[in-house]
C-alpha positions in Angstrom: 56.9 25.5 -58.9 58.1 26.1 -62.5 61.2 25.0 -64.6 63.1 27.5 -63.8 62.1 27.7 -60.0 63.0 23.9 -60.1 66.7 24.7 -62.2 67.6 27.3 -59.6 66.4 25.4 -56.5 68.3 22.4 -58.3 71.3 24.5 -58.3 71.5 26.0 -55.3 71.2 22.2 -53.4 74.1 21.1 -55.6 76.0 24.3 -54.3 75.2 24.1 -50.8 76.3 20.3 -50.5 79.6 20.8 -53.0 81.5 21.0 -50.3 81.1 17.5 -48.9 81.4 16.1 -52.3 84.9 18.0 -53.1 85.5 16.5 -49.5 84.4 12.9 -50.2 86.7 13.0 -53.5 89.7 12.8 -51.0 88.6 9.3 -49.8 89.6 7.3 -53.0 92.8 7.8 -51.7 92.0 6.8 -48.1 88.7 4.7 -48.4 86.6 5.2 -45.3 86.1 2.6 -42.4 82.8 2.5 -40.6 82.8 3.9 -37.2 80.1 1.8 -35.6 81.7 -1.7 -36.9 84.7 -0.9 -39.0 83.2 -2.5 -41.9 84.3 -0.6 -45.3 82.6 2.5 -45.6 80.3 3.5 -47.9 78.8 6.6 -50.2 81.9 8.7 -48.9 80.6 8.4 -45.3 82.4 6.6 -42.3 79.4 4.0 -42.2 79.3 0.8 -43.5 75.7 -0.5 -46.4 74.4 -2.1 -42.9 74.5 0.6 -40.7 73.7 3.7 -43.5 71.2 1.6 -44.1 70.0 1.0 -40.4 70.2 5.1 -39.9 66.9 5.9 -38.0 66.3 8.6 -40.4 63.6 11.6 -38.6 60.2 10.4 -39.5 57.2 13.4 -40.3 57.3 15.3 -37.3 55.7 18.8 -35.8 57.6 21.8 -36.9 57.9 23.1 -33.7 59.8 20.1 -31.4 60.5 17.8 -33.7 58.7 14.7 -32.3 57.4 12.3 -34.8 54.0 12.7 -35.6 52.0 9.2 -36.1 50.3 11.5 -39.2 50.0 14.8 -40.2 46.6 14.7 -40.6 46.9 18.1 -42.4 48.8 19.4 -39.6 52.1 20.3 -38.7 52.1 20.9 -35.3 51.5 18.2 -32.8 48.7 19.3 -30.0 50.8 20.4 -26.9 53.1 23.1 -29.4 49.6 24.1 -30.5 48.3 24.8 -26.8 51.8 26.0 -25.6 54.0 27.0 -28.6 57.9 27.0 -27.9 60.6 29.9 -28.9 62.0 28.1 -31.9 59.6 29.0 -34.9 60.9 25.4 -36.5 63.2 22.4 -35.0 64.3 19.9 -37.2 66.6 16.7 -36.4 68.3 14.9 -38.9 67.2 11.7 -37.3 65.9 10.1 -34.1 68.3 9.0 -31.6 69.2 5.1 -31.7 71.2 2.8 -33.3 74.2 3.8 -34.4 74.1 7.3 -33.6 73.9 6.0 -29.8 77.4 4.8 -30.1 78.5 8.0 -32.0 77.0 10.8 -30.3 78.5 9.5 -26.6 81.6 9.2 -28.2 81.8 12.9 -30.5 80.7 14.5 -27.0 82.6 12.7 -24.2 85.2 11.2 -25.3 86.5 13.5 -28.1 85.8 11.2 -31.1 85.9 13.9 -33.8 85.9 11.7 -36.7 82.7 11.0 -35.0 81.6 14.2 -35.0 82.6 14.4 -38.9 80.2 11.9 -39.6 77.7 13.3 -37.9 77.6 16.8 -39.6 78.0 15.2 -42.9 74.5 13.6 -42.2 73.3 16.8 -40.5 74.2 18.4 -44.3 72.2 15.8 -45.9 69.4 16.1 -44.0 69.1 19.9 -43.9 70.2 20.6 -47.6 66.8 21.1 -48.4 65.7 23.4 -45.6 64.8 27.2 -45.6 68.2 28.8 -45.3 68.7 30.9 -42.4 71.0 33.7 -42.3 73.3 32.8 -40.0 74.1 29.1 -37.8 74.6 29.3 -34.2 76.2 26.7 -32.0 74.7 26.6 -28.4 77.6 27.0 -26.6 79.3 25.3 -23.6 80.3 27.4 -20.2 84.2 28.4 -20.2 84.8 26.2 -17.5 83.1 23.2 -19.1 85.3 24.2 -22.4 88.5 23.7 -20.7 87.5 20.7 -19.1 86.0 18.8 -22.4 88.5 20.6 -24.8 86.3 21.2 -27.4 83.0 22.3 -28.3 80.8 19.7 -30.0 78.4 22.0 -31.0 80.4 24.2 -32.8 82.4 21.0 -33.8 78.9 20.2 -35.8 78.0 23.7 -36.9 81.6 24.7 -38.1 81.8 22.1 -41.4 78.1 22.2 -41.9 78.1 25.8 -42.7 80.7 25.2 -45.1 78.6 22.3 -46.3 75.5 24.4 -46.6 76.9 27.8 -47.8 75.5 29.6 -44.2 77.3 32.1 -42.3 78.4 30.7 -39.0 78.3 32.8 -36.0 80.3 31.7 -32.5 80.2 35.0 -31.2 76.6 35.7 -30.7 75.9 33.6 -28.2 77.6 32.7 -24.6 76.3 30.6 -21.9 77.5 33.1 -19.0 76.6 30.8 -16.2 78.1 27.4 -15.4 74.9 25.4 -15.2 74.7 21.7 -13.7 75.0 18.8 -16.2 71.5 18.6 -18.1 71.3 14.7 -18.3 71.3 14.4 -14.3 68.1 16.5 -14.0 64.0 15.7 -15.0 62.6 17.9 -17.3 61.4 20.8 -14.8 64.9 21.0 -13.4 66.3 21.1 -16.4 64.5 24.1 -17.2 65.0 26.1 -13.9 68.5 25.2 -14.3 69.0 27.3 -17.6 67.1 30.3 -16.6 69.4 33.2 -17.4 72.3 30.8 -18.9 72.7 32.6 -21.9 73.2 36.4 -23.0 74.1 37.7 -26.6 76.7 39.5 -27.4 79.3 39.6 -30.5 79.7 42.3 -32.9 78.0 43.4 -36.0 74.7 43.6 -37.0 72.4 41.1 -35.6 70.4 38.3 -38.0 67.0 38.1 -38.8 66.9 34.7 -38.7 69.4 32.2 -37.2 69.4 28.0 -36.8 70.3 27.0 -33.1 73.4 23.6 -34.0 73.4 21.2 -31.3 73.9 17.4 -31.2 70.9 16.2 -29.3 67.2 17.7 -28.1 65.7 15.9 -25.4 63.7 18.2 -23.5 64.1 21.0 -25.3 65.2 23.4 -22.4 68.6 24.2 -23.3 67.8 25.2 -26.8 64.2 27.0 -25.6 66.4 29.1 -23.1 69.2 29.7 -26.1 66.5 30.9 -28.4 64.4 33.2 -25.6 68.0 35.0 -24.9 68.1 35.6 -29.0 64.6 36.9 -29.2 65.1 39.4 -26.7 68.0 40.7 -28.2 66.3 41.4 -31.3 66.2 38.4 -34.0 63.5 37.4 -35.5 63.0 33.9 -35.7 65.2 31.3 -34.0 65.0 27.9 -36.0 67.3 24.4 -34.4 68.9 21.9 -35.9 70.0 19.0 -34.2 71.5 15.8 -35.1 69.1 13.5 -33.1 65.7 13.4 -31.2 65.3 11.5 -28.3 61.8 10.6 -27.5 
C-alpha cells in the first residue's frame, strides 16, 4: 500500500467511526458507569479498565464461520468450511462469547437492557471499522409475533447505530422472517436447521445490493444466519457477509 492509499484508508476509518466519537463527547457531561460492575467507565464506553480490559476480543479465525483458528498456517479457512463451504462469503464477530458480554448479551436480548445493547454496537464499530465495506447492513429479523412479544428488535437495535457508526446504508426492509419458528436455543444443531427452512423471504423496495453484512448479536450454529443469507442469494445479491457481536464455541 502507498502513502496516499495509507492517507485515504486513514481517512476514511476516522470517518466511518466519527460518529461514536461526536457521541462519546456527550459523556463529559454524564461520565459513563460500567454495565457489568458499575465501576466508572472508561474510553467513552459503559465498561470499567477491568472489564474493557477482560473483553475476550475474536482471536484469528476462518473467514467463513468465524471460529478461532489455533493458526492460520497460511490459511483462512478452517478444514470443515473447506470440505462444506457455508452461504456467507465472510463472518466475522467482534469477539468470542464470555465474560462480560455473557451478562450483556442475556440482558440487551431478554430483558430489554438497551444501554446494553449500546455498548455492544459501539464495540461491534470498533471491531469492524476496518472491514471491507458492504453496501448495505441487514439485521436478521425477528417474526411479528415474537416482535410484539419482546418489544424490540435486538438485531436491528445493533445494526441501526452501527451503520451510523460505520457510514453503511442500513436496510430493515429487505428481509422478513415470514414464519414464526420455535425458539433456536431449545433445539441441537440439526433441529435448529430444519427449523429455519423457508423462515425467511426478501422483499422491500428498490434496487437490490450487491453485497450486504447479515447484524445479529450471537452465532452459535450458524443456521439462522445460513438460512438468512440462502433466502438473499436467491433473490439476487451477490455476496452475503455477517457480523455478529459474539461467537460461541
Amino acid at each position: 500500500m502507498d502513502f496516499v492509499d495509507q492517507q485515504e484508508c486513514t481517512t476514511a476509518l476516522r470517518q466511518r467511526l466519527g460518529f461514536w466519537l461526536r457521541n462519546d463527547a456527550a459523556r463529559l457531561l454524564f461520565p459513563s458507569r460500567c454495565l457489568a460492575c458499575e465501576a466508572a467507565g472508561v474510553d467513552g464506553l459503559d465498561l470499567c479498565p477491568g472489564c474493557l480490559a477482560d473483553l475476550p476480543w475474536q482471536p484469528p479465525a476462518c473467514i467463513r464461520c468465524a471460529l478461532p483458528l489455533a493458526t492460520l498456517g497460511g490459511e483462512d479457512t478452517c478444514a470443515a468450511c473447506q470440505i462444506d463451504p457455508p452461504p456467507l462469503a465472510a463472518c466475522h464477530a467482534a469477539c468470542r462469547y464470555g465474560a462480560p458480554l455473557d451478562l450483556l448479551l442475556p440482558r440487551f436480548k431478554f430483558h430489554a437492557d438497551l444501554a446494553a445493547g449500546r455498548l455492544l454496537s459501539q464495540l461491534m464499530a470498533r471491531a469492524f471499522a476496518g472491514l471491507p465495506a458492504p453496501a448495505a447492513l441487514v439485521p436478521v429479523p425477528l417474526h411479528r409475533a415474537r416482535l410484539r412479544r419482546r418489544g424490540y428488535d435486538q438485531a436491528l437495535e445493533l445494526a441501526r447505530p452501527l451503520a451510523a457508526a460505520l457510514g453503511l446504508g442500513l436496510r430493515m426492509d429487505l428481509l422478513q422472517r415470514h414464519r414464526n419458528t420455535h425458539a433456536q436455543s431449545s433445539l441441537d444443531a440439526a433441529a435448529r436447521r430444519e427449523n429455519l427452512v423457508d423462515a425467511f423471504q426478501v422483499g422491500g423496495t428498490g434496487e437490490l445490493p450487491s453485497h450486504v453484512a447479515l447484524v445479529d448479536d450471537v452465532m452459535t450454529t450458524g443456521a439462522t444466519l445460513h438460512a438468512a443469507a440462502e433466502a438473499l442469494l436467491d433473490a439476487g445479491v451477490r455476496r452475503v457477509d455477517a457480523w455478529v457481536c459474539a461467537r460461541a464455541l
